[in-house]
C-alpha positions in Angstrom: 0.0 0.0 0.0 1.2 3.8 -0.4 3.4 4.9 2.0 1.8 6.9 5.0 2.9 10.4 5.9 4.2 9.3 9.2 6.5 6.5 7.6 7.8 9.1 5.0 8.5 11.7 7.1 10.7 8.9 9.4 12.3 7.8 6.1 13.3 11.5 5.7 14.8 11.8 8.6 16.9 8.7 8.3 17.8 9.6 5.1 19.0 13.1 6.8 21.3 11.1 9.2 22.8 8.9 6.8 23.7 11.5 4.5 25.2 13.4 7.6 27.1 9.8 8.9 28.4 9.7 4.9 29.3 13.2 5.1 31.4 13.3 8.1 33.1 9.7 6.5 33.5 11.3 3.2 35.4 14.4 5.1 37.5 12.0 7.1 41.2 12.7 6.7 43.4 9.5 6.5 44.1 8.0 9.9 48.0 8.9 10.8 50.8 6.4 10.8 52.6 5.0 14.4 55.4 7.0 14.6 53.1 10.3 13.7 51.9 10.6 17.9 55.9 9.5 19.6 57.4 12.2 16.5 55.0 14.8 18.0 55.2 13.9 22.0 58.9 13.8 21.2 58.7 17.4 19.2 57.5 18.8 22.6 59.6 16.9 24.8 62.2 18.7 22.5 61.3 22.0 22.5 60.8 22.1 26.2 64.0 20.3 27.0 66.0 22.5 24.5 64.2 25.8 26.3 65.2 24.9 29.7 68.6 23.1 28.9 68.5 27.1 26.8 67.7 28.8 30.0 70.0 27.5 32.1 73.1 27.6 29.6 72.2 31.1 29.2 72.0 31.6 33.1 75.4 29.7 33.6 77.4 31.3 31.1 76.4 34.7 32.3 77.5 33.5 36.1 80.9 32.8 33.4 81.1 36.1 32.2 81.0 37.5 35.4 82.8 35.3 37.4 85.5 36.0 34.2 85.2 40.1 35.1 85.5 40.2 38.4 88.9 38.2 38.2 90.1 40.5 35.2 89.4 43.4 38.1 91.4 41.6 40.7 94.1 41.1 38.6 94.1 44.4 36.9 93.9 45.9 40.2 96.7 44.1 41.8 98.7 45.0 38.8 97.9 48.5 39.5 99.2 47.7 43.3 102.1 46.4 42.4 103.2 49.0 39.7 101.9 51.8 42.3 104.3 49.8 45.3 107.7 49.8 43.1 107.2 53.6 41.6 107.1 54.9 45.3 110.2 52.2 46.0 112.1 53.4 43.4 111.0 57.1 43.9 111.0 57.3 47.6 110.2 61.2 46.9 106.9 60.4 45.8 103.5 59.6 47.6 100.6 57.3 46.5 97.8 57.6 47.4 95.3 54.4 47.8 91.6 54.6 48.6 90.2 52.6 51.6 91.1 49.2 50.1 94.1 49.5 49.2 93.8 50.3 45.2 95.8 53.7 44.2 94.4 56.7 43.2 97.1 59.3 42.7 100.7 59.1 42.5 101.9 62.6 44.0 105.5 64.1 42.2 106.8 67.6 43.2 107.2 68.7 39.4 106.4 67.5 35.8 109.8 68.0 34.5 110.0 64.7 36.6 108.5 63.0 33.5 111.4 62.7 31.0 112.2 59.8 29.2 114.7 58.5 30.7 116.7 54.7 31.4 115.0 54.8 34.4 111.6 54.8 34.0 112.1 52.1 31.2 114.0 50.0 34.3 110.9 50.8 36.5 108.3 49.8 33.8 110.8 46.5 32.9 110.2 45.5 36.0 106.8 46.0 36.8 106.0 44.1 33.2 107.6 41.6 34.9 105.7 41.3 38.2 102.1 41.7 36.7 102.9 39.9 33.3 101.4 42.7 31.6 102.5 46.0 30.0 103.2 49.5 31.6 103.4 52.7 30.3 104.2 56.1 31.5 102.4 59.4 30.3 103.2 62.6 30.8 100.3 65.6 29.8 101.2 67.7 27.5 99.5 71.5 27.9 100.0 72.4 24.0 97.8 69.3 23.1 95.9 69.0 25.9 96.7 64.9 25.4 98.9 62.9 26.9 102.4 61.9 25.6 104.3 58.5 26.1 107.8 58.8 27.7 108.2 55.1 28.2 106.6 52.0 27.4 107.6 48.0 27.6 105.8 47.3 24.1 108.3 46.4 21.4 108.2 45.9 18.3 108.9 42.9 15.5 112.4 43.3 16.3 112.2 43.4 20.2 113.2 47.0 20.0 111.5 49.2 22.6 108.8 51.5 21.0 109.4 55.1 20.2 113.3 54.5 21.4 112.5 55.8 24.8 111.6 59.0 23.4 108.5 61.5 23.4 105.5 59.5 21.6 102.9 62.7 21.4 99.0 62.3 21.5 98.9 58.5 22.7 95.9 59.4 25.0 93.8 62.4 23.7 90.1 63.3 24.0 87.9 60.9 23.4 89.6 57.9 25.1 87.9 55.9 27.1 89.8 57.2 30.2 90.5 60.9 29.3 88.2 62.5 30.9 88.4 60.1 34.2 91.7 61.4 34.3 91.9 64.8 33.4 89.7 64.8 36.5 92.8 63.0 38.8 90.9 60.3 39.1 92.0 56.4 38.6 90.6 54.5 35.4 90.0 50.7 35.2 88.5 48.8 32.0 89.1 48.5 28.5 91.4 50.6 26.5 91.9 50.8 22.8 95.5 49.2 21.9 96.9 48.7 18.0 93.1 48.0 16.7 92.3 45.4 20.0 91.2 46.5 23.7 93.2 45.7 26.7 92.1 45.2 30.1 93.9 48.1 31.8 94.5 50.1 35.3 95.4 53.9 34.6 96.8 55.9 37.8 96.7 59.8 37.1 100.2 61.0 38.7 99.7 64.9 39.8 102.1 67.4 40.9 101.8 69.8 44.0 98.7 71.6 42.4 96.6 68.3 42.6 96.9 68.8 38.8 97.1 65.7 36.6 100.4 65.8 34.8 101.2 62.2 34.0 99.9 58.5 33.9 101.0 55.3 34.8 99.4 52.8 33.4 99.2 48.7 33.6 97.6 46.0 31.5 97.0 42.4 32.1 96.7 41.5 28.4 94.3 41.9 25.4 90.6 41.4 26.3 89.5 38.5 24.3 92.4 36.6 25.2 91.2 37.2 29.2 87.5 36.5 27.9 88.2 33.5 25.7 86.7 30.8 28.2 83.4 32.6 27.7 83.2 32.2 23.9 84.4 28.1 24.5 82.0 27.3 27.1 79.6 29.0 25.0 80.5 27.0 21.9 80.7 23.7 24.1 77.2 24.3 25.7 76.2 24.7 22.4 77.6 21.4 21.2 76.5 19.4 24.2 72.9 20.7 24.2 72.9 19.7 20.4 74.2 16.3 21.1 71.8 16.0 23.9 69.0 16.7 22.1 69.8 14.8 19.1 69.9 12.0 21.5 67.0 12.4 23.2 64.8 13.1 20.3 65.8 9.8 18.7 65.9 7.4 21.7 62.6 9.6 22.8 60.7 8.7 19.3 61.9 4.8 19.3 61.1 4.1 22.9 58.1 6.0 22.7 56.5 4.3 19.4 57.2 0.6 21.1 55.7 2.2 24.3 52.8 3.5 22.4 52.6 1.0 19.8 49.6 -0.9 21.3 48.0 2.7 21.9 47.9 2.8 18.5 46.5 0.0 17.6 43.6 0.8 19.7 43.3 4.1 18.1 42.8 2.4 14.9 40.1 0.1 16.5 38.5 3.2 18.2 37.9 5.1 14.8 36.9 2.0 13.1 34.3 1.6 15.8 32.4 4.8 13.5 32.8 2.8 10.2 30.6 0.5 8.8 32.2 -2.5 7.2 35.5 -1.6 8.4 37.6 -4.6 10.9 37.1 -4.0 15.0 39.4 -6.8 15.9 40.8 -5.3 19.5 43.4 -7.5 21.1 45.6 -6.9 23.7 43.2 -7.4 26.4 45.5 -10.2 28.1 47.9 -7.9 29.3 47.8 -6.6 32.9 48.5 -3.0 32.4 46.7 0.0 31.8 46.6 -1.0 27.6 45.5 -4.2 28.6 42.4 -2.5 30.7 41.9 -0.1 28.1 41.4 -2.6 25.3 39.3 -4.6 27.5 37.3 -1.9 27.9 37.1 -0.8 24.0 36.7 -4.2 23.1 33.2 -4.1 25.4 32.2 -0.8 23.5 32.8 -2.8 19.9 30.8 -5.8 21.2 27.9 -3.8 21.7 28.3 -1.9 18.5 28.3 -4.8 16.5 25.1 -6.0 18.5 23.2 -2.4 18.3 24.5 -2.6 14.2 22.8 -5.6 13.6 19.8 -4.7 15.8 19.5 -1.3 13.7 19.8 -3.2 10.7 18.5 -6.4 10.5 15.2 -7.8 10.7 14.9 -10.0 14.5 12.6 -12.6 12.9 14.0 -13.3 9.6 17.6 -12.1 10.2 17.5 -10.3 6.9 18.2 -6.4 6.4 15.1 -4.3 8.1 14.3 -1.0 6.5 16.4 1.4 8.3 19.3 -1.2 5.9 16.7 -0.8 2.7 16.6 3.0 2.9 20.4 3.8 3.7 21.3 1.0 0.7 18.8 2.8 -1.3 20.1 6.3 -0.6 23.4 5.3 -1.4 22.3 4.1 -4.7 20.5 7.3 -5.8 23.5 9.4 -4.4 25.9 7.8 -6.9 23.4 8.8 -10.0 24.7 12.7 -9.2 28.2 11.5 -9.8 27.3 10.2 -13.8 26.4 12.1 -16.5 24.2 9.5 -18.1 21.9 8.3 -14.7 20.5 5.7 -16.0 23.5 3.9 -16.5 23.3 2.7 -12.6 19.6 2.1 -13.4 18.1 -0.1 -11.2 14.3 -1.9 -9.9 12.8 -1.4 -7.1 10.2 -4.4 -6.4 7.5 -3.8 -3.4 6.6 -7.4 -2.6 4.0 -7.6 -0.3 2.1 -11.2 0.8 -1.2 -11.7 -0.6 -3.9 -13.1 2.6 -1.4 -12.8 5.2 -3.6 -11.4 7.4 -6.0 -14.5 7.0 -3.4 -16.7 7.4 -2.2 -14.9 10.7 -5.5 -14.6 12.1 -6.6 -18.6 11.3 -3.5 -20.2 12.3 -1.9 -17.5 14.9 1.0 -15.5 14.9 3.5 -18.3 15.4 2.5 -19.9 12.0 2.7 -16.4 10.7 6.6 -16.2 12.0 7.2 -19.3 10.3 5.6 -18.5 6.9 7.5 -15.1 6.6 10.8 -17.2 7.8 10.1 -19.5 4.7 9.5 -16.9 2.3 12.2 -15.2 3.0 14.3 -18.3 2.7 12.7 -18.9 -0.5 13.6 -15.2 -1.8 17.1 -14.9 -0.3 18.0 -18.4 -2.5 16.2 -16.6 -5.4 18.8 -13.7 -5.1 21.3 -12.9 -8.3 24.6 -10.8 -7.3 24.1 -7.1 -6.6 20.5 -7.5 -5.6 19.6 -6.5 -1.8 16.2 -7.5 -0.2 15.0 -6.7 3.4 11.9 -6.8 5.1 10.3 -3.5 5.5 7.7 -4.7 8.1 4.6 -7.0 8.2 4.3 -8.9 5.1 6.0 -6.0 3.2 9.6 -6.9 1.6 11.7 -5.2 -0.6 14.1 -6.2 -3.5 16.6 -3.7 -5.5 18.2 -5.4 -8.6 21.7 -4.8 -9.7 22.6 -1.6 -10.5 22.8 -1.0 -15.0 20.6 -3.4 -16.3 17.1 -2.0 -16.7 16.0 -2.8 -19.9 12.3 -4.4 -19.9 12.8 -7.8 -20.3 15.2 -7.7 -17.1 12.8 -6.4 -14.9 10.2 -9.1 -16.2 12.3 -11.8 -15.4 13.1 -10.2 -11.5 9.3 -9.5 -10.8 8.3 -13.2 -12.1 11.1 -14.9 -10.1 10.2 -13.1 -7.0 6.4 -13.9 -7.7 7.5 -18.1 -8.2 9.7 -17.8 -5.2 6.5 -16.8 -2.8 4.3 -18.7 -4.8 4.3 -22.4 -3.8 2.7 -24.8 -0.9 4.3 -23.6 2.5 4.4 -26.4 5.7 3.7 -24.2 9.3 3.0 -26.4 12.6 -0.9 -25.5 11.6 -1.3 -26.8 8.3 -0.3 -26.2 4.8 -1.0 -22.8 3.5 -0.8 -21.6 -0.3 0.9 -18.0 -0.2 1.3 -16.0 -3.1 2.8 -12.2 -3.9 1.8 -8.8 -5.3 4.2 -6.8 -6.7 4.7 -3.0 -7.2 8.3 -2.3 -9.6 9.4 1.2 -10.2 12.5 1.5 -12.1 15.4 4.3 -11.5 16.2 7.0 -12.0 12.9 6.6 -14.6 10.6 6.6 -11.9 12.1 9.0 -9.1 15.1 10.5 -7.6 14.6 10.8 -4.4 13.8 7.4 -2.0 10.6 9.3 -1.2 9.3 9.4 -4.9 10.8 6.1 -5.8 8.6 4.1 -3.0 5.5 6.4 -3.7 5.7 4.9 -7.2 6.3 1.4 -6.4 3.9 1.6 -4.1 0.9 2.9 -6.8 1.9 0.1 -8.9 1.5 -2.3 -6.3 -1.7 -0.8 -5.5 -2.9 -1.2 -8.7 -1.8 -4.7 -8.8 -3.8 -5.8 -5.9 -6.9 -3.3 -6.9 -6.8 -5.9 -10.6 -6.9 -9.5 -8.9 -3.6 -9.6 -6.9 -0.7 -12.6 -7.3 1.2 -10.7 -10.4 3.2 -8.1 -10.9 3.0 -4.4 -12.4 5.2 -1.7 -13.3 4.5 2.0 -12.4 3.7 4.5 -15.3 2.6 8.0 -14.5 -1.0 7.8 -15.4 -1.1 6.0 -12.2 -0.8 9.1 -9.8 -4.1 11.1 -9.3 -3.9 14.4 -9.6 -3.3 14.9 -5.4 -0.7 12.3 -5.8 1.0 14.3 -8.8 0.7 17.8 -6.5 2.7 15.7 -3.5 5.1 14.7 -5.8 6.3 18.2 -7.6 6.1 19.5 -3.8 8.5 17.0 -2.8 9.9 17.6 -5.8 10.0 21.2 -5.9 11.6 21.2 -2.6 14.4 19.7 -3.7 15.0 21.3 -6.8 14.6 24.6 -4.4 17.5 23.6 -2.5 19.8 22.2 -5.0 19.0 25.5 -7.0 17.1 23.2 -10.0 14.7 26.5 -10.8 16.2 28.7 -13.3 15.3 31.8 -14.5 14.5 32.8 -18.1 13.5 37.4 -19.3 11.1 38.3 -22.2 12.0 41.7 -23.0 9.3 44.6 -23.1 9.4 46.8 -26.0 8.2 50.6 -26.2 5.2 50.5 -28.1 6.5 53.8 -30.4 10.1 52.9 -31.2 10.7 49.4 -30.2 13.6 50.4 -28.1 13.6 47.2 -25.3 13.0 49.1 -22.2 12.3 46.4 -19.5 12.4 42.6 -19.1 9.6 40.1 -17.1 12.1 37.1 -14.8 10.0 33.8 -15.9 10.3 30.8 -13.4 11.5 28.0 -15.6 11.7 24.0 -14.2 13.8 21.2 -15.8 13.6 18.5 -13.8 16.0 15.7 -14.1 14.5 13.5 -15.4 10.8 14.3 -16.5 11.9 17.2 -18.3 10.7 20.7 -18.2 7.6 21.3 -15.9 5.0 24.2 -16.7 4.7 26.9 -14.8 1.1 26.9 -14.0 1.6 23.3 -12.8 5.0 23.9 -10.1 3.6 27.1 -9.5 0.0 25.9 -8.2 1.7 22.8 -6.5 4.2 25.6 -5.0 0.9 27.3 -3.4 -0.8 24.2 -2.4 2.2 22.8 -0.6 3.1 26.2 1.2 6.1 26.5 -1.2 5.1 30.0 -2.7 7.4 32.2 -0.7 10.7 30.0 -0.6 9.5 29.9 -4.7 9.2 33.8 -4.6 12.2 34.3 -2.5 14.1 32.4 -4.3 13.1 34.1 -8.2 13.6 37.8 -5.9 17.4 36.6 -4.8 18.1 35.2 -8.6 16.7 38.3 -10.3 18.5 40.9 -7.9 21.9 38.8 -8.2 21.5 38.7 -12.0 21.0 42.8 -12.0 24.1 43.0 -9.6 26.3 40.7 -12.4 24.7 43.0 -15.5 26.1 46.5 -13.5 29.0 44.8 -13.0 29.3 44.2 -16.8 28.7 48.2 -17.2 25.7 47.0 -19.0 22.3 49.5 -20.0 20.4 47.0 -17.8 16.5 48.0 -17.6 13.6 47.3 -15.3 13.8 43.9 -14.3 9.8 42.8 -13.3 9.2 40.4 -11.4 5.7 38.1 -10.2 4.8 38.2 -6.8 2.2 36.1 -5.4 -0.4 37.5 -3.2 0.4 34.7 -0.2 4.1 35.9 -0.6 3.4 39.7 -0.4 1.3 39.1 3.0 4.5 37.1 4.8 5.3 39.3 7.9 9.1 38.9 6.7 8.7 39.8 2.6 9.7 43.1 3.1 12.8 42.8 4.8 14.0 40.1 2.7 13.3 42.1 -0.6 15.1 45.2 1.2 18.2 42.9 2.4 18.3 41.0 -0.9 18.5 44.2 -2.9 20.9 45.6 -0.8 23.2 42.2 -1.0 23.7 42.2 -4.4 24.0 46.3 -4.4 20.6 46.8 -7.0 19.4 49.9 -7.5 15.7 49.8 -6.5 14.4 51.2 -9.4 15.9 48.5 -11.6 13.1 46.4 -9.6 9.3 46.0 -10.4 7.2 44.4 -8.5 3.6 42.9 -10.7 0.7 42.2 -8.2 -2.4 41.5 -9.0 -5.3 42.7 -8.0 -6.7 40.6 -5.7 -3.9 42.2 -2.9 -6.4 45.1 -3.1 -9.8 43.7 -3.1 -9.1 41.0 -0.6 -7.3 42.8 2.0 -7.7 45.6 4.7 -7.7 48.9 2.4 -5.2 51.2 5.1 -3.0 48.1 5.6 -2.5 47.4 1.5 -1.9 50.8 1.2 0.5 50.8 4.4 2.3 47.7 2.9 2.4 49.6 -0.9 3.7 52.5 0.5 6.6 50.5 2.3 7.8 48.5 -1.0 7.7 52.2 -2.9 9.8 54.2 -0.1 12.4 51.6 -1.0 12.3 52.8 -4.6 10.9 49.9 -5.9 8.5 50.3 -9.1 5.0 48.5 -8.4 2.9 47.0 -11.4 -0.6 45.9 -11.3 -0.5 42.2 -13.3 -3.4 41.1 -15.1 -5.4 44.5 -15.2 -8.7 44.8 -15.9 -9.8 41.0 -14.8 -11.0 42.3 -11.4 -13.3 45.1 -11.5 -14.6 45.4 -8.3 -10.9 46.5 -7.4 -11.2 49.5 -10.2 -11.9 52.0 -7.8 -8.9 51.3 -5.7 -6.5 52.6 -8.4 -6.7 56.4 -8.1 -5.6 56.1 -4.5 -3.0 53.1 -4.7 0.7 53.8 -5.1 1.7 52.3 -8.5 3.0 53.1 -11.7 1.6 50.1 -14.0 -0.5 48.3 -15.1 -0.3 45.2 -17.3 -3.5 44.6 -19.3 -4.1 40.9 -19.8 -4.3 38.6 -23.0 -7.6 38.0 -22.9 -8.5 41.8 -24.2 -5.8 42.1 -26.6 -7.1 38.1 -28.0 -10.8 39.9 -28.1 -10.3 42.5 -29.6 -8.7 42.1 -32.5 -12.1 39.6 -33.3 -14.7 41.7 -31.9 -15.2 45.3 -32.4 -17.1 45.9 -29.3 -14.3 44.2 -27.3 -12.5 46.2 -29.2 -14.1 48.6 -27.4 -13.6 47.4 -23.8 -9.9 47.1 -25.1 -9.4 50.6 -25.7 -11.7 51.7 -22.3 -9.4 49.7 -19.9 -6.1 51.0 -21.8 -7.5 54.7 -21.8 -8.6 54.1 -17.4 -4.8 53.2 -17.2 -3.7 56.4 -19.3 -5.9 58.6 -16.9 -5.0 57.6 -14.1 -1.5 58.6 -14.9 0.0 54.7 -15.4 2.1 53.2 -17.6 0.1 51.1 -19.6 1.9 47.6 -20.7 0.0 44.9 -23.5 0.9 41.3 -22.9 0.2 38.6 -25.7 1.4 40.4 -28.6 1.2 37.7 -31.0 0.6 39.3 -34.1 1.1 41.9 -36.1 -2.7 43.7 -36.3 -2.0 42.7 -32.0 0.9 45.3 -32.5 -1.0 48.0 -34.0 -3.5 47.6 -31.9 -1.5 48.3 -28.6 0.0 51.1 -30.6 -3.2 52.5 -31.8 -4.9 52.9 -27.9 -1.5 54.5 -26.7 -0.2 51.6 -24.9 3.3 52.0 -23.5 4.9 48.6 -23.7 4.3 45.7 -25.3 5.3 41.8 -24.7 4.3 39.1 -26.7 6.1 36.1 -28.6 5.7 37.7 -31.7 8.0 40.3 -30.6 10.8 38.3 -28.3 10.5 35.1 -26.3 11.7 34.7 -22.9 15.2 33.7 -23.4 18.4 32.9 -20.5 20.0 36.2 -18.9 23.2 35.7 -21.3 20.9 36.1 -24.5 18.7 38.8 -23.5 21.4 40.7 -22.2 22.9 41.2 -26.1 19.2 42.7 -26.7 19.7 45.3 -24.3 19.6 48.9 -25.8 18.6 47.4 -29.3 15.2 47.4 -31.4 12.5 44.9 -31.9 12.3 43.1 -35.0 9.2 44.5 -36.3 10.3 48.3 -36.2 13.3 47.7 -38.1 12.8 48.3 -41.8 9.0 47.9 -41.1 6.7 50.4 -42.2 4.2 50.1 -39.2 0.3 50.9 -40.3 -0.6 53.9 -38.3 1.6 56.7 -36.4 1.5 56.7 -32.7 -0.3 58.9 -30.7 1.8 61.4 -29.1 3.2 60.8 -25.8 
């Protein structure tokens, strides 16, 4: 029997959540090899092991560094002792003076003349050399250069010889080095100090006369900086070695030990996302060991156990063991999905046989339901050993079975042979524990994609024709052709129908240009609904449209033409384009949604339309069958967005005349029937000319539809029409072809001599 609401609308949704469950599978990325998770743990072992190994490198080589200063002071300050100790021995006339600790500040002479190169201040500075292992140098200021010139000095040369020959070396300390200004000031200066391009650690000892006035220096070294600072650069370079080593190491023996530690992990990984695939192998393992992967996969081997039981609950039939229907529909969804993926459907044709068991219900109800268990376990015995590959039957419920043939061969003589095997399978002498019984089987075929697209349509189908069978004597089989549907059942269909085609943006759009009625210049197009289905072909209008209305399908229908039509005007401006008035049909039940006109004013502003470039045809029952202050209140809205309103098939209702002086339009669009009249009749000629001449005076553009002929086109002209539309002047073509008639003349003005001359305008 046809399928009931209530079981569709459960087929639907289970259709839903396979698609989704296919979905996600289809969007599944490829499950990661075994060393993919110990390469990553490792990776951040790694990193955080190389920052803190980073850290405290960086923390020790700065305690280095410092510990490396601090005994390039001491020494530099001891040198500076020393040197200060043997001056004042060997010049028992002077004084130095040491701060509080001991270092020396000032070296006090009575007179600079003191400072003359001489043998021996190159013995003193010998000597001291010698104590510190360092240099020494002795300066003396000079006045004239404000600098400071060298008088003696224990730096040779290539040869060994002394520099400057123990003579005057002028402007060896001027402005600008490090310890001028220190002291020029008489005070002591330890650091670095610019030697021959490199920097020595040095200790520099003003020496003043009786004015406190700096006239000399003396000055030790302990040697060139980077050779006192050279551990830092090698325990910098061997941190950085070890910590490579270490970490090379430890990433390599962290990755192998890891992936055999984890190597059972993922194994059960694997099992766990195979749990979510159908078909796919859930052996677990590992549940003898006594560890935590051992518990683990005793635990995930519990969870596949009562997958595999809830799976074969969900689909399979308890009685007969056979696929239920929940298996039917998701096999038969998968079918119809893979006709999208051909260009020629019908190459993974296939049947779909409804087999349903004639006097079953007698049978149950004379012999009880245990005999009835018995017969449908036979039956389906007899049909499952009746199976050719690549067929699938299941048991939908009841008495009700289902059989889909293998996929490609639908030609007639196939599905004969299927439906007649099936009907000698049942058909036969059947042994319960009550008696003998003599079964037989009606059977409903539908054949795909012929017959539907969509698992809804295709079981409707099979359905009728198994209707039909048991409506004509029952025990045969038929095959479903259209003229089976009644009219209600055609109307459920294009809903269903249309609904999808709605979503998978099947409606397309087609414009018939509209043509000034004096020069032929196009000046506006009408956006024509147009519906090829898949596979019966193109649909009229009046037919998807009415079905649209009955199934509560007008406003997604409308909404979706308004969304087309203002995307198509966005695409024309953007092609700089002389796009006109694009009208459009709106259906009364549309016009009175609570939401139409914010989704007209967000779709135009979307797609960046002008409002003018948008007309609106109504017709006019919105004015005779609504609240006159709230059509006018609704009117006045769609025209403060700057949207041009048309009145569609003018002149049909009169009783809505009297409206028009005080309704917000600016058209009007006199129907076919007039135009058809008139050009027979003179006194509908008549009524012709009185309906376009109401439109004139009340100010409207007037527009003739159904120009079909020639005398049709003079006619409109004649009466002062504005526009015309017909076949005889343009049918309604795709948005690519009408587009190369924008700005261009109809056919019939060019190098036409028309009959009459306008009226004037």
């Amino acid at each position: 029997m046809p399928a009931s609401p209530l079981s569709v609308a459960a087929t639907s949704r289970f259709v839903a959540d396979c698609r989704k469950m296919d979905m996600e599978e289809s969007g599944e990325s490829e499950r990661p090899s075994g060393w993919s998770f110990p390469a990553r743990t490792t990776a951040y072992f790694i990193v955080v092991s190389a920052l803190s190994m980073g850290l405290l490198a960086f923390i020790g080589l700065g305690e280095i560094r410092e510990i490396n200063h601090d005994n390039a002071e001491i020494r530099v300050d001891r040198a500076a002792r020393a040197a200060a100790a043997l001056f004042e021995q060997q010049h028992s006339e002077f004084a130095v003076d040491c701060s509080v600790d001991g270092s020396p500040v000032v070296i006090k002479i009575d007179s600079i003349d003191r400072l003359e190169p001489a043998p021996s201040w190159d013995s003193l500075l010998d000597t001291v050399a010698q104590v510190n292992q360092g240099a020494a140098n002795i300066f003396r200021y000079n006045a004239e250069s404000a600098a400071f010139d060298r008088i003696s000095t224990t730096f040779t040369d290539a040869s060994g010889a002394r520099l400057g020959n123990s003579q005057v070396e002028p402007g060896i300390i001027a402005e600008g080095h490090p310890a001028y200004d220190s002291l020029v000031d008489s005070q002591p200066y330890s650091g670095e100090v610019p030697v021959a391009g490199r920097s020595r650690y040095a200790y520099l000892v003003p020496i003043v006369d009786g004015a406190e006035a700096t006239v000399g220096i003396l000055a030790v070294d302990v040697g060139f900086v980077d050779d006192l600072t050279v551990s830092n650069s090698q325990a910098a370079r061997r941190v950085l070695i070890t910590m490579i080593v270490l970490l090379s190491v430890m990433a390599a023996s962290g990755i192998v030990v890891m992936f055999f530690a984890f190597r059972p992990m993922n194994r059960l990984i694997k099992v766990a996302h195979d749990v979510g695939s159908p078909g796919a192998s859930t052996a677990v393992g590992l549940t003898d060991r006594r560890d935590e992967i051992g518990y683990l996969a005793s635990g995930l081997a519990k969870v596949v156990e009562l997958r595999d039981d809830l799976e074969h609950r969900a689909y399979n039939d308890d009685l007969t063991g056979v696929p239920n229907r929940a298996a039917f529909v998701r096999e038969l969804d998968e079918r119809i999905s893979r006709f999208r993926t051909v260009d020629e459907p019908a190459t993974l044709g296939f049947a779909l046989l409804i087999i349903d068991l004639d006097s079953f219900k007698a049978v149950n109800d004379a012999f009880g339901h245990q005999a009835g268990d018995e017969l449908l376990k036979s039956v389906m015995r007899s049909l499952g050993e009746a199976l050719l590959p690549g067929e699938f039957l299941a048991r939908l419920g009841g008495d009700e079975f289902a059989l889909l043939t293998a996929p490609g061969d639908i030609a007639p003589e196939a599905i004969e042979a299927a439906a007649q095997r099936v009907t000698r399978s049942v058909t036969e002498v059947r042994q319960t524990r009550a008696g003998e019984t003599t079964m037989t089987a009606s059977v409903g075929v539908a054949v795909l994609p012929e017959h539907g697209v969509s698992i809804e349509t295709a079981m409707t189908n099979a359905d009728l024709a198994l209707y039909a069978v048991k409506r004509n004597g029952r025990g045969h089989w038929q095959l479903y052709s259209p003229s089976m549907s009644s009219s209600n059942q055609r109307r459920i269909h294009l809903a269903s129908e249309l609904r999808r085609a709605l979503h998978e943006h099947e409606i397309s759009l087609e414009y018939q240009p509209l043509y000034a009625a004096t020069d032929g210049q196009l000046r506006s197009v009408e956006a024509l609904a147009r519906w090829h289905h898949v596979v019966e072909g193109p649909i009229p209008p009046v037919e998807f449209v009415a079905a649209a209305e009955n199934a509560g399908l007008i406003s997604a229908l409308g909404e979706y033409v308004i969304e087309a039509v203002c995307a198509q005007i966005g695409r024309w401006c953007d092609d700089q384009l002389d796009t006109p008035v694009v009208a459009v049909n709106v259906s009364t039940m549309q016009l009175w949604q609570p939401e139409f006109l914010e989704m007209l004013r967000a779709s135009i502003r979307r797609h960046g339309v002008e409002p003018g470039r948008l007309c609106l045809e109504i017709t006019e029952s919105v004015v005779v069958q609504r609240d006159d202050a709230k059509t006018r209140r609704l009117l006045d809205d769609i025209i403060a967005l700057g949207v041009t309103l048309s009145i569609d098939d003018f002149g049909t209702g009169y009783s809505s005349l009297s409206y028009l002086h005080d309704l917000p339009v600016q058209q009007v669009k006199i129907d076919r029937m007039f135009l058809a009249e008139a050009s027979r009749d003179p006194k509908k000629a008549q009524l012709f000319a009185g309906i376009i001449s109401l439109g004139l005076n009340l100010g409207l553009d007037v527009v003739i539809e159904g120009v079909e002929t020639f005398a049709d086109l003079e006619l409109a002209r004649r009466h002062g029409a504005h526009l015309v539309q017909g076949w005889f002047l343009d049918a309604a073509m795709p948005a690519d072809i009408v587009s190369e008639r924008f700005g261009t003349i109809a056919a019939p003005w060019v190098g036409t001599q028309l009959a009459f001359d306008p009226p004037p305008a």
